[in-house]
Backbone as JSON, one array per atom type, in Angstrom:
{
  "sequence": "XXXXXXXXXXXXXXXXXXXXXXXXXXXXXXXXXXXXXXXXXXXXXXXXXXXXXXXXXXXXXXXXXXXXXXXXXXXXXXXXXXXXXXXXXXXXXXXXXXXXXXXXXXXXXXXXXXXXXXXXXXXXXXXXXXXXXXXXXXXXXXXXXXXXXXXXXXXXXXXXXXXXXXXXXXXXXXXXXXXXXXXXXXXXXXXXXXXXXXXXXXXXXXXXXXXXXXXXXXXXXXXXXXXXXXXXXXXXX",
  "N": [[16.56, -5.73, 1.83], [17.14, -7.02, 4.0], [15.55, -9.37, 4.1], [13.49, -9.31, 5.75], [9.76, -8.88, 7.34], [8.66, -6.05, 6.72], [6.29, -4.86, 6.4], [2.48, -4.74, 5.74], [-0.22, -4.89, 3.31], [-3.57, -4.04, 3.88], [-6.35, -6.08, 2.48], [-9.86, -6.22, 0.82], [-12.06, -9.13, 1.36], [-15.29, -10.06, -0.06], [-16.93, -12.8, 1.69], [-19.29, -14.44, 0.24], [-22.21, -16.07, 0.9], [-23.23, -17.9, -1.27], [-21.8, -17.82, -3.28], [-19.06, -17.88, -2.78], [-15.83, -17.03, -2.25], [-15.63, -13.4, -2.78], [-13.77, -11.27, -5.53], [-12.49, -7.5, -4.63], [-12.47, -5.95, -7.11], [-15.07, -6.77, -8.11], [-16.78, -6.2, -6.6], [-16.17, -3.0, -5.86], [-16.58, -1.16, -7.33], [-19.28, -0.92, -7.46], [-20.32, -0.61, -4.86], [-19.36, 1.78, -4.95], [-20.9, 3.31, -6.35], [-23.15, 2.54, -5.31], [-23.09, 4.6, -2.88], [-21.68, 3.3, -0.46], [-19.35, 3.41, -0.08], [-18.24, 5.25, 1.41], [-18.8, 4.04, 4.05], [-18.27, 1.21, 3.95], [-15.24, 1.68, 3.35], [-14.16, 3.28, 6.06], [-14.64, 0.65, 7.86], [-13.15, -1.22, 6.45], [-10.44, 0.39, 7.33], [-10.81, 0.45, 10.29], [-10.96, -2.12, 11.28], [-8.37, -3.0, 9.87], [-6.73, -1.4, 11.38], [-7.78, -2.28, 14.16], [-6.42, -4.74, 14.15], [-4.16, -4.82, 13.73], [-2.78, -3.2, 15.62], [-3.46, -5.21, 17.57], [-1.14, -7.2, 16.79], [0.84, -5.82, 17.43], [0.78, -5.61, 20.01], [0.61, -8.78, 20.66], [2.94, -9.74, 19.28], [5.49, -8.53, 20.3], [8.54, -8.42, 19.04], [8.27, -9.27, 16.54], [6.28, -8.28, 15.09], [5.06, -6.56, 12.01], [6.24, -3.44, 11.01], [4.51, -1.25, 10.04], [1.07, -1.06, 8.37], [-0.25, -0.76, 5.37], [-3.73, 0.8, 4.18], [-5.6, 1.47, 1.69], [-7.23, 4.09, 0.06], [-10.15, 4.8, -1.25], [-11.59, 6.66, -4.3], [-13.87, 7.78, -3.69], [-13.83, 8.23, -1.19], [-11.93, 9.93, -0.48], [-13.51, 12.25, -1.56], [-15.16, 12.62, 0.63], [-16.03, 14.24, 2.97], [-16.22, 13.94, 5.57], [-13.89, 12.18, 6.31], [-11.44, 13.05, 7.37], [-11.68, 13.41, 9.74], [-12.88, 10.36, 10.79], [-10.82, 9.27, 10.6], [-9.26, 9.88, 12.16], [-10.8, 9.48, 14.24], [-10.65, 6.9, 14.15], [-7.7, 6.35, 14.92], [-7.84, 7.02, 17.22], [-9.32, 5.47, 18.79], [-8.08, 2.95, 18.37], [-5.61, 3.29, 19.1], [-3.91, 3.4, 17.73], [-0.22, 4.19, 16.73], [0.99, 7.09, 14.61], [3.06, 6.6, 12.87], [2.69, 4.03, 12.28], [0.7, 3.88, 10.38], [-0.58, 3.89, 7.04], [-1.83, 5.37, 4.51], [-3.05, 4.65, 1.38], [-3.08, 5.91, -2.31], [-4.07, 6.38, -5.76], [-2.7, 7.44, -8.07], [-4.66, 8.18, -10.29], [-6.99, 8.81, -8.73], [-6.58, 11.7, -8.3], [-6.05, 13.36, -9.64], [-7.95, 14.6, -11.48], [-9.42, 16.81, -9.74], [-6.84, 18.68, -8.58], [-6.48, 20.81, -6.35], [-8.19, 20.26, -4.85], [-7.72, 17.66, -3.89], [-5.46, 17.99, -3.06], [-4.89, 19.57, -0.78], [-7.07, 17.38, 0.7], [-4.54, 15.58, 1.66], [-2.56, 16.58, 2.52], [-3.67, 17.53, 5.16], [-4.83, 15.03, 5.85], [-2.31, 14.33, 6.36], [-1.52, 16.04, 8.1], [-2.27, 14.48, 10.62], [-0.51, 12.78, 10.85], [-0.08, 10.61, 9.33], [1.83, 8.36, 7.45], [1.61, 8.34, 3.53], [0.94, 6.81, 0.94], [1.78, 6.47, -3.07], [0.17, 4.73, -4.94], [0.69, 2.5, -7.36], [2.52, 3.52, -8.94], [3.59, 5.63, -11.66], [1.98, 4.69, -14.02], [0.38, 6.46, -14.77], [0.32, 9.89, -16.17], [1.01, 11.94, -15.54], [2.67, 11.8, -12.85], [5.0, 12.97, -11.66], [4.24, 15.69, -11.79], [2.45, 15.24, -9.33], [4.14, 14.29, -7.49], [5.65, 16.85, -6.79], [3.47, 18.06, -5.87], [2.01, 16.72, -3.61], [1.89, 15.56, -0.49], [3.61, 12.88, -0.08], [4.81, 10.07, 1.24], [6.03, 7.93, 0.44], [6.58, 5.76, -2.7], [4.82, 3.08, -4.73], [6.2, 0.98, -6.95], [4.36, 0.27, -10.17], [3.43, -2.85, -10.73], [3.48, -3.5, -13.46], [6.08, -2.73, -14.86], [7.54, -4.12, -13.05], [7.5, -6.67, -13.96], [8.22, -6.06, -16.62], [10.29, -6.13, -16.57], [11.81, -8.15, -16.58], [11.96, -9.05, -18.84], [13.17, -7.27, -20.7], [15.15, -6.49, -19.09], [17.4, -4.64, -18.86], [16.89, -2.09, -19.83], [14.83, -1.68, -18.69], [15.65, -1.9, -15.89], [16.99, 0.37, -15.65], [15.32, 2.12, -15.76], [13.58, 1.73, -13.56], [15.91, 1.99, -11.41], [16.46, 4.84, -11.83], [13.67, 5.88, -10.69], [14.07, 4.76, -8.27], [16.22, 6.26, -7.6], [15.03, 8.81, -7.65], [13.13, 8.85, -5.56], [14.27, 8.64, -3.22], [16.12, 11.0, -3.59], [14.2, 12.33, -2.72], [13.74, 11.84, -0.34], [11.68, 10.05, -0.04], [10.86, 6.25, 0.6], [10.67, 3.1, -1.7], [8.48, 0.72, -2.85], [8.2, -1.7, -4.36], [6.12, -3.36, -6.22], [4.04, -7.15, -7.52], [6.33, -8.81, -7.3], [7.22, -11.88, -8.19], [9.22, -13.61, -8.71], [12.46, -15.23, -8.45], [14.22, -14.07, -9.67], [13.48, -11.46, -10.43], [13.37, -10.38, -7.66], [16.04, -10.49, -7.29], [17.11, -8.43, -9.11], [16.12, -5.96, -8.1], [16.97, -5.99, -5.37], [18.98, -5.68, -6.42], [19.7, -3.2, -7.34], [19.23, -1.49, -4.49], [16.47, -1.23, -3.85], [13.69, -0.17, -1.8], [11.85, -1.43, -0.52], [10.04, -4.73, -0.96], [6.61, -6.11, -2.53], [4.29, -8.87, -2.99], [3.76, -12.2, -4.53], [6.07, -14.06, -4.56], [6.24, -14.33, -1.95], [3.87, -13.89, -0.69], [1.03, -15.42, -0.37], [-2.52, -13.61, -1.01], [-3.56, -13.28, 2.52], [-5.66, -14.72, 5.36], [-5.92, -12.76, 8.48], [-4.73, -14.44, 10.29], [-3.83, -16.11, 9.15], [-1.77, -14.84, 8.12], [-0.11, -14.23, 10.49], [2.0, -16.11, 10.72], [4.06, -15.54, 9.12], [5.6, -13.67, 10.19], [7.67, -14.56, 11.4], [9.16, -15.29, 9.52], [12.39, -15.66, 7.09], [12.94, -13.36, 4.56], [14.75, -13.44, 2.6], [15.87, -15.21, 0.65], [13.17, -16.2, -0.82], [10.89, -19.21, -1.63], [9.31, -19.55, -5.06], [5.79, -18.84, -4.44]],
  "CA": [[17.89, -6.32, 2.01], [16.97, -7.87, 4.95], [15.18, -10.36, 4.57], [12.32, -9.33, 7.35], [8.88, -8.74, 6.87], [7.92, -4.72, 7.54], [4.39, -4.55, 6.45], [1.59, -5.71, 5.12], [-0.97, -4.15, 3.16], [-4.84, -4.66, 4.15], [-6.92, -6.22, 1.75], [-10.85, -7.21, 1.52], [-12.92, -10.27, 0.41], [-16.49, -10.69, 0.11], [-17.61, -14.33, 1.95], [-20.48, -14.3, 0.11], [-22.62, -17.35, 1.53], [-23.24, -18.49, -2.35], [-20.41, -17.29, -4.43], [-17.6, -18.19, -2.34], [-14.98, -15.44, -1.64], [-15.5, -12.72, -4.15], [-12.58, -10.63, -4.91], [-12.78, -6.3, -4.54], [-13.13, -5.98, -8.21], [-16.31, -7.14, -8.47], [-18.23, -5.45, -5.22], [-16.3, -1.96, -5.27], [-17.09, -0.11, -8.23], [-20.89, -1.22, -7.05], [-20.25, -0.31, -3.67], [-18.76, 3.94, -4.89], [-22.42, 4.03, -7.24], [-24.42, 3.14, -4.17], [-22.75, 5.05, -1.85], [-21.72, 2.88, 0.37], [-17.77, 3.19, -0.07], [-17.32, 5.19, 2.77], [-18.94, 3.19, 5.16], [-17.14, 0.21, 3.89], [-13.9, 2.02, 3.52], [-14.23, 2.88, 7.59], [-14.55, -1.04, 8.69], [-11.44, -2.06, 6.69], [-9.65, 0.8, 8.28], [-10.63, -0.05, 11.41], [-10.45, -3.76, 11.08], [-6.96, -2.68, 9.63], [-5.75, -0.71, 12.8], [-7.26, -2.52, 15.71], [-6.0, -5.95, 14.17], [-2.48, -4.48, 13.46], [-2.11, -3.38, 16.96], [-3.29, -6.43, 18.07], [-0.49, -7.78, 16.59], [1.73, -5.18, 18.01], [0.66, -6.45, 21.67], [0.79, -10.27, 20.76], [4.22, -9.98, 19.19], [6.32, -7.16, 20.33], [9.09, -8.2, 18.43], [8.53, -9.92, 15.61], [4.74, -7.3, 14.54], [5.37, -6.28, 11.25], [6.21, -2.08, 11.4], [3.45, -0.86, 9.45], [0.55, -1.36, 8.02], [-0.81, 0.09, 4.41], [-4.64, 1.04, 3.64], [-6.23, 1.9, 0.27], [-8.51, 4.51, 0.53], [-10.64, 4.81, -2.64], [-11.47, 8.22, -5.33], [-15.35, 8.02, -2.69], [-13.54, 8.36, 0.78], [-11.43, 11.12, -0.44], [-14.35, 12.87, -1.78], [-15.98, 12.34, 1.72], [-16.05, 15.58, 3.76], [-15.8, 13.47, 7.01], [-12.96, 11.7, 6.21], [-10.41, 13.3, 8.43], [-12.69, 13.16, 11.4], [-13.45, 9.41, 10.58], [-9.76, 8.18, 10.57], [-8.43, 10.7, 13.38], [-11.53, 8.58, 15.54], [-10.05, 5.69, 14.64], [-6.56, 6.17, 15.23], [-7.23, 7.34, 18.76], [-9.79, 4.5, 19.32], [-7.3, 1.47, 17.94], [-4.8, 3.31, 19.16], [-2.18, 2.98, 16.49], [0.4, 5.02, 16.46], [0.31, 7.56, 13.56], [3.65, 6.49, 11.6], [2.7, 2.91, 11.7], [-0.29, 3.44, 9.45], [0.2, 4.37, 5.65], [-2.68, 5.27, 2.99], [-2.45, 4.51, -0.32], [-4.06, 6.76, -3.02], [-3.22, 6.14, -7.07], [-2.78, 8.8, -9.09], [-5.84, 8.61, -11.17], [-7.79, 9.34, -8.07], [-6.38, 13.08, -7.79], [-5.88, 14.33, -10.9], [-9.76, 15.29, -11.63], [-9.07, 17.63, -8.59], [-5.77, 18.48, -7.81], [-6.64, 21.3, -5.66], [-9.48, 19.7, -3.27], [-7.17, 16.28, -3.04], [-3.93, 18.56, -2.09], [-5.75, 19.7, 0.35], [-7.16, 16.51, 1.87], [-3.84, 15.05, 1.51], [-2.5, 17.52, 3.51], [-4.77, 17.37, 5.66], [-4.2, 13.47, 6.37], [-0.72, 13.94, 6.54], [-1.11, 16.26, 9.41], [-2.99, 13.63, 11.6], [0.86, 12.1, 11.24], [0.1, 9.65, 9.25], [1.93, 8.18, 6.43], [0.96, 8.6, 2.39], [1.61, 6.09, -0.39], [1.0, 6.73, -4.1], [-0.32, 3.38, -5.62], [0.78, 2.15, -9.29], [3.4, 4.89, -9.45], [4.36, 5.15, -13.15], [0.95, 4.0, -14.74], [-0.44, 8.07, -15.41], [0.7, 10.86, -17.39], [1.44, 13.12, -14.58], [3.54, 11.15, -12.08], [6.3, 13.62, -11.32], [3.63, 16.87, -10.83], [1.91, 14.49, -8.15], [5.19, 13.95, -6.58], [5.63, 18.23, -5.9], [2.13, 18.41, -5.58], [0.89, 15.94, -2.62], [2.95, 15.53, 0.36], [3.89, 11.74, -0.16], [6.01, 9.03, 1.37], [6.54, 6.09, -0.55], [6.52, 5.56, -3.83], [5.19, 2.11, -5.07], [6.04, 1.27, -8.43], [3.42, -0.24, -10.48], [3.26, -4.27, -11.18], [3.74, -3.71, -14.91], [7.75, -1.8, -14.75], [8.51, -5.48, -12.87], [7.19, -7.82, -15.01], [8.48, -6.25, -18.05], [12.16, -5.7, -16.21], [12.59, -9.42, -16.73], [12.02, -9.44, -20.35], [13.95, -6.24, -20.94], [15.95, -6.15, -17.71], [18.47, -3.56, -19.29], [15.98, -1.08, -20.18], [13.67, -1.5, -17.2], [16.38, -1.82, -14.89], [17.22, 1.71, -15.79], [14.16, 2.61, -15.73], [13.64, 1.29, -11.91], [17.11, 2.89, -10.91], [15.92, 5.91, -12.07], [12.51, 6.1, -9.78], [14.56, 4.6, -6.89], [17.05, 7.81, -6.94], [14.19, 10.38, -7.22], [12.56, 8.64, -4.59], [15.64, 8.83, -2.27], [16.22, 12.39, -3.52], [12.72, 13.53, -2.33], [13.29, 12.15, 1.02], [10.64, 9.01, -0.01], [10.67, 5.21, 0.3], [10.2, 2.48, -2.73], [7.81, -0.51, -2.67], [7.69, -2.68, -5.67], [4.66, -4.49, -6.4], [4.55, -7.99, -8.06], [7.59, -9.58, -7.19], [7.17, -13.04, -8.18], [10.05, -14.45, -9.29], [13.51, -14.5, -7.56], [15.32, -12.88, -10.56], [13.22, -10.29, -10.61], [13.93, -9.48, -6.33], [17.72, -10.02, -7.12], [17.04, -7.24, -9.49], [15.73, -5.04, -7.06], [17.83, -6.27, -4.01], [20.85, -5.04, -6.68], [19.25, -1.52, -7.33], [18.86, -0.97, -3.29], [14.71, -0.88, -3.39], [13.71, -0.51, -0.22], [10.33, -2.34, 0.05], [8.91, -5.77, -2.3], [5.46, -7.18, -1.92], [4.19, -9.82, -4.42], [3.34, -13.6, -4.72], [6.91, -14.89, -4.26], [6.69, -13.65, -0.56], [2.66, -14.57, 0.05], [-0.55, -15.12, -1.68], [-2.97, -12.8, -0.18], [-3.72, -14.27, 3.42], [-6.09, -14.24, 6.69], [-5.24, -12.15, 9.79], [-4.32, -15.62, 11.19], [-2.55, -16.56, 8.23], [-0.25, -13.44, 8.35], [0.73, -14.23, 11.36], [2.59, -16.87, 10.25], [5.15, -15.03, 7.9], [6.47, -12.64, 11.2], [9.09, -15.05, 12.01], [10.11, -16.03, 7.92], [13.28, -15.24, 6.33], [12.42, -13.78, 2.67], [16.41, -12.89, 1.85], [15.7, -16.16, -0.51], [12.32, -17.38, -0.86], [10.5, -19.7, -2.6], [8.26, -19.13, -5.7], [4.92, -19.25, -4.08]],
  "C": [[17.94, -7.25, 3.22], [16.37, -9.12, 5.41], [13.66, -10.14, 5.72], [11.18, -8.85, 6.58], [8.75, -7.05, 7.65], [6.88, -4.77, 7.48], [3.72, -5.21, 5.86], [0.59, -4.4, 4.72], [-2.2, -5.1, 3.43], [-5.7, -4.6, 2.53], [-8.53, -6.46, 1.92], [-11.55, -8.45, 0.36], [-14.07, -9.99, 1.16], [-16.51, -11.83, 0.21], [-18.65, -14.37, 1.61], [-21.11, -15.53, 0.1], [-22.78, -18.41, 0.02], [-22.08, -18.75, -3.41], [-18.85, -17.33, -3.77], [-17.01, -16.95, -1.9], [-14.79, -14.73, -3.08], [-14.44, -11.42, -4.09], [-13.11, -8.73, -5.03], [-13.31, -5.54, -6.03], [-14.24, -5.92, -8.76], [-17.51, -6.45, -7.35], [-17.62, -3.65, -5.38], [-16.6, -1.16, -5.9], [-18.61, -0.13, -8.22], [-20.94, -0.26, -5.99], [-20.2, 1.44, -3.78], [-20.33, 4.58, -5.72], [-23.53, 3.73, -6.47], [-24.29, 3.73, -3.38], [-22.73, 4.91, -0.49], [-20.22, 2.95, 0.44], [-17.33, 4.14, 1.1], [-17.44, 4.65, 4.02], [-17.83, 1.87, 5.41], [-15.06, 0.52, 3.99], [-13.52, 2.54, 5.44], [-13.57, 2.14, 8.1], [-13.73, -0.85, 8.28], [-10.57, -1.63, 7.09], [-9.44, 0.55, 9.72], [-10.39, -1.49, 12.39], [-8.7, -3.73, 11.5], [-6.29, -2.51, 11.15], [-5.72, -1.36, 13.75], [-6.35, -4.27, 15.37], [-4.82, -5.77, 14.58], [-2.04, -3.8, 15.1], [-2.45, -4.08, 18.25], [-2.09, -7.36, 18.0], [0.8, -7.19, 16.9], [2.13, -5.48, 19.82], [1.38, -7.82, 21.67], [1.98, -10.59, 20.3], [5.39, -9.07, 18.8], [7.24, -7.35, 19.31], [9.57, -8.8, 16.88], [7.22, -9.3, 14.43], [5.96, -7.39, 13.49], [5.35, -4.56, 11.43], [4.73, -1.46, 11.06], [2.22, -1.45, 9.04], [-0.46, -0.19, 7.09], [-2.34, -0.05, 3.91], [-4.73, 1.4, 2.64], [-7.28, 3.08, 0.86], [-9.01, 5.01, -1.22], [-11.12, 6.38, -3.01], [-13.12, 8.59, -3.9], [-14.74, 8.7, -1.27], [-13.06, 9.85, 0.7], [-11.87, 12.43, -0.79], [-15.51, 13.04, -0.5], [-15.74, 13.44, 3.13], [-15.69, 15.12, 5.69], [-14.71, 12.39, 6.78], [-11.68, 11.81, 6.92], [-10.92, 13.07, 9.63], [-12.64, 11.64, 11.46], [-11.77, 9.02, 11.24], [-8.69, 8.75, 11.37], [-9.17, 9.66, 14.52], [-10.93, 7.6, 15.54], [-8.98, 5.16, 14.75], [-6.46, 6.12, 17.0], [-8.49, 5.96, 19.16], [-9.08, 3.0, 19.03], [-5.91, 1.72, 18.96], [-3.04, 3.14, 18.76], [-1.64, 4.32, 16.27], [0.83, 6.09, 14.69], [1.6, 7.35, 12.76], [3.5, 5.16, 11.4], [1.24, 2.76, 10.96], [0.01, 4.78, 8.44], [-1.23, 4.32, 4.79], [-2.3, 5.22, 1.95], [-3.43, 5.2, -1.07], [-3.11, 6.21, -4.3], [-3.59, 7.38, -7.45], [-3.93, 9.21, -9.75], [-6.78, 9.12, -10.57], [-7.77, 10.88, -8.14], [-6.1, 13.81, -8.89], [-6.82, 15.26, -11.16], [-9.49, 16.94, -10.75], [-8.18, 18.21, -8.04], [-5.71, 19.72, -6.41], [-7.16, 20.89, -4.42], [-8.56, 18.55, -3.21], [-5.75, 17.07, -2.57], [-4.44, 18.54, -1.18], [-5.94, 18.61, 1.59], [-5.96, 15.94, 2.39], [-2.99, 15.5, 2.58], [-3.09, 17.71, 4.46], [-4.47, 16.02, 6.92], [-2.78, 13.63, 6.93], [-0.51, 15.02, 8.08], [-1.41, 16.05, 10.88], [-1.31, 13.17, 11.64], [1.18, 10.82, 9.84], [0.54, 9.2, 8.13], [1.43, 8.18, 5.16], [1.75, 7.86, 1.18], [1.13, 6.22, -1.67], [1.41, 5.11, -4.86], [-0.11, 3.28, -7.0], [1.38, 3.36, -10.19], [3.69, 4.3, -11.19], [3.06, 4.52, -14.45], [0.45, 5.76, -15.36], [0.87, 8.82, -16.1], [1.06, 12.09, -16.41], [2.03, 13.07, -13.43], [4.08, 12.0, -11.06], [5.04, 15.18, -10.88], [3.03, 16.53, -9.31], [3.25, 14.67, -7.33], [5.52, 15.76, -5.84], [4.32, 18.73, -5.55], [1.47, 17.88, -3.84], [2.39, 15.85, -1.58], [3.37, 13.78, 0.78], [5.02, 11.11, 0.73], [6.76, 8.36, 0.87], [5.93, 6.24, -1.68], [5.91, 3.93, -4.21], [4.95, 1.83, -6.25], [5.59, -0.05, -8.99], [4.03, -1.8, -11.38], [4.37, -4.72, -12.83], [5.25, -2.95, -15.01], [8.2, -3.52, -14.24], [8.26, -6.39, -13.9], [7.91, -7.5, -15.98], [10.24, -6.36, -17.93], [12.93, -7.33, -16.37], [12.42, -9.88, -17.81], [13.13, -8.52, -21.01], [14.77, -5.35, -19.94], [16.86, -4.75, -17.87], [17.64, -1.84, -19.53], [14.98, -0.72, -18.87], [14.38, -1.29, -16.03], [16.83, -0.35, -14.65], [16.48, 2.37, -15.17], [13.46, 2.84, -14.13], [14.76, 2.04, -10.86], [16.77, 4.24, -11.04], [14.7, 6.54, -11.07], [13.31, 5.81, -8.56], [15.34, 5.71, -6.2], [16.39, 8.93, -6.68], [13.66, 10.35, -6.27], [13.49, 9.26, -3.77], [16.04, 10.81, -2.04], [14.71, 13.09, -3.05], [12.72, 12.94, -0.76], [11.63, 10.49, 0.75], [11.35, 7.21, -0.02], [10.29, 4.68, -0.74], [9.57, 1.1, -2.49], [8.28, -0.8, -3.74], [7.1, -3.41, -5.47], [5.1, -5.49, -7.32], [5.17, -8.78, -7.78], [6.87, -11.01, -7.56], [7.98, -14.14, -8.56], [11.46, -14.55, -8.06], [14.18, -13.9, -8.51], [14.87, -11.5, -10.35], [13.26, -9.22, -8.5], [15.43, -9.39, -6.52], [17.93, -8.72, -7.8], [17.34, -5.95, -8.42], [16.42, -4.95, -5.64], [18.98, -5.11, -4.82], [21.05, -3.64, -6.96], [18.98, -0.86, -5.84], [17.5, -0.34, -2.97], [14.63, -1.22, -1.97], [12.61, -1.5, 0.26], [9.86, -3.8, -1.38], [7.86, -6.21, -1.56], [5.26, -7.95, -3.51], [3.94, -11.51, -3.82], [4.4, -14.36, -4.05], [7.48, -14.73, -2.53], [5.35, -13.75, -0.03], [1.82, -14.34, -0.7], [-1.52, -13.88, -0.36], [-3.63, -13.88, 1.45], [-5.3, -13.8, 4.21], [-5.27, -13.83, 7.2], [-4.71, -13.25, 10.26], [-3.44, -15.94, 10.25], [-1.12, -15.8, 8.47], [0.73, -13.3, 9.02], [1.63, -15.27, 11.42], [3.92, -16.45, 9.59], [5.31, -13.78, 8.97], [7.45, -13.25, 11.49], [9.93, -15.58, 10.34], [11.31, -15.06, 7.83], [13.27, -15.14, 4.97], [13.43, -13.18, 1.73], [16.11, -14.28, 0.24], [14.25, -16.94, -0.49], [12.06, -17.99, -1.76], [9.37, -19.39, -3.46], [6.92, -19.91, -4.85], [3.81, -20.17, -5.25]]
}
C-alpha cells in the first residue's frame, strides 16, 4: 500500500566466461547431484547478508527491511546447516528478523518429520521462514500447522490467471490473504507484472508484491537504485 520498497529477494547468475550469464536453472540441479549445493548455498547466503547490511550502513534510511534467501531440498538435508547460517549471521552481522528463508513445499513433504525439525530449528536462530510457490502442492494447509512459517508467498500462476478470471481468482487470493492474517503470517505475491493485476492485490490488502512491473532481476549496484522509487504506480517494466 505504500508504495516503498521492503525487500528484496537474493538471486544467483552464473558469469560464465563463454556462455554469458547463465540462469540457476541450468547449474543447480547439477550443482545438488555433485554435491556441491551446500557450499554454493553458503556464498549466496553470505554474499546475501554481508551485502544487505552493507546496505543497511550506506543507507540508513532508505535500506530495504529485509532480505529473502532460498535455501534448496540439499542445504536442508545438510546436518551443518544450522551451524553454517548461525556463523554467518554473527559474522555479517545481520540482525536475525531482517533475514527470511524461503523453502517450497515440495522440498518437505518427502520428510515432514526431519524438515519440522530443521525448520524449527532455524526459526530459533530468530530468523524469519517463507514458504515459496504457496498453492502449487497438494498439502499446503498441513505445511501451514506443521512448520513454523512467516510469510506466505503465493505462487506466480494464482496471479496470472486472476487477470483472466479475476472473479474466481480474486476469491481465491482473498481467501489465502485471510488465513494468512488469521495465522499471524504475511503475504507476498509473486509475478506482478501488470498494473491491473497490483490494483487487484492493493484492493484485497496483500501485504507484499515482487514481479517484473517493479524490477527485472538486478545487480547489487543496480538495486540500489530502486531504494528511493515510488512503486504506488509503476511502470510496466
Amino acid at each position: 500500500q505504500s508504495g516503498r520498497l521492503h525487500g528484496l529477494e537474493a538471486l544467483i547468475r552464473w558469469p560464465h566466461p563463454r556462455r554469458g550469464e547463465v540462469s540457476p536453472g541450468e547449474f543447480i540441479g547439477l550443482a545438488e547431484e555433485l554435491g556441491l549445493i551446500a557450499p554454493i548455498g553458503r556464498w549466496i547466503l553470505r554474499e546475501a547478508c554481508m551485502t544487505f547490511v552493507k546496505w543497511r550502513e550506506d543507507f540508513p534510511d532508505n535500506a530495504p527491511s529485509f532480505i529473502n534467501v532460498n535455501v534448496s531440498r540439499g542445504q536442508l538435508r545438510d546436518p551443518g546447516l544450522i551451524g553454517h547460517v548461525h556463523a554467518i549471521m554473527l559474522e555479517s552481522g545481520i540482525e536475525p528478523d531482517m533475514l527470511r528463508l524461503e523453502i517450497t513445499e515440495s522440498m518437505v513433504m518427502d520428510d515432514l518429520d526431519h524438515m519440522s525439525e530443521v525448520l524449527h530449528q532455524l526459526k530459533d536462530l530468530g530468523v524469519g521462514l517463507a514458504m515459496d510457490d504457496f498453492g502449487t502442492g497438494h498439502s499446503s494447509l498441513t505445511c501451514l500447522h506443521r512448520f513454523p512459517l512467516d510469510v506466505l508467498k503465493i505462487d506466480r500462476s494464482f496471479i496470472n490467471s486472476a487477470g483472466r478470471k479475476e472473479r474466481h481468482y480474486g476469491a481465491i487470493l482473498h481467501s489465502v490473504i485471510e488465513l494468512a492474517g488469521n495465522l499471524d503470517m504475511h503475504v507476498i505475491a509473486e509475478g506482478i507484472e501488470n498494473p491491473n493485476q497490483l490494483s487487484l492485490l492493493q484492493g484485497l490488502s496483500c501485504h507484499y508484491g515482487q514481479g517484473y512491473l517493479f524490477s527485472q532481476p538486478a545487480s547489487a549496484e543496480n538495486a540500489e537504485l530502486l531504494f528511493n522509487q515510488d512503486f504506488t504506480k509503476p511502470k510496466a517494466a
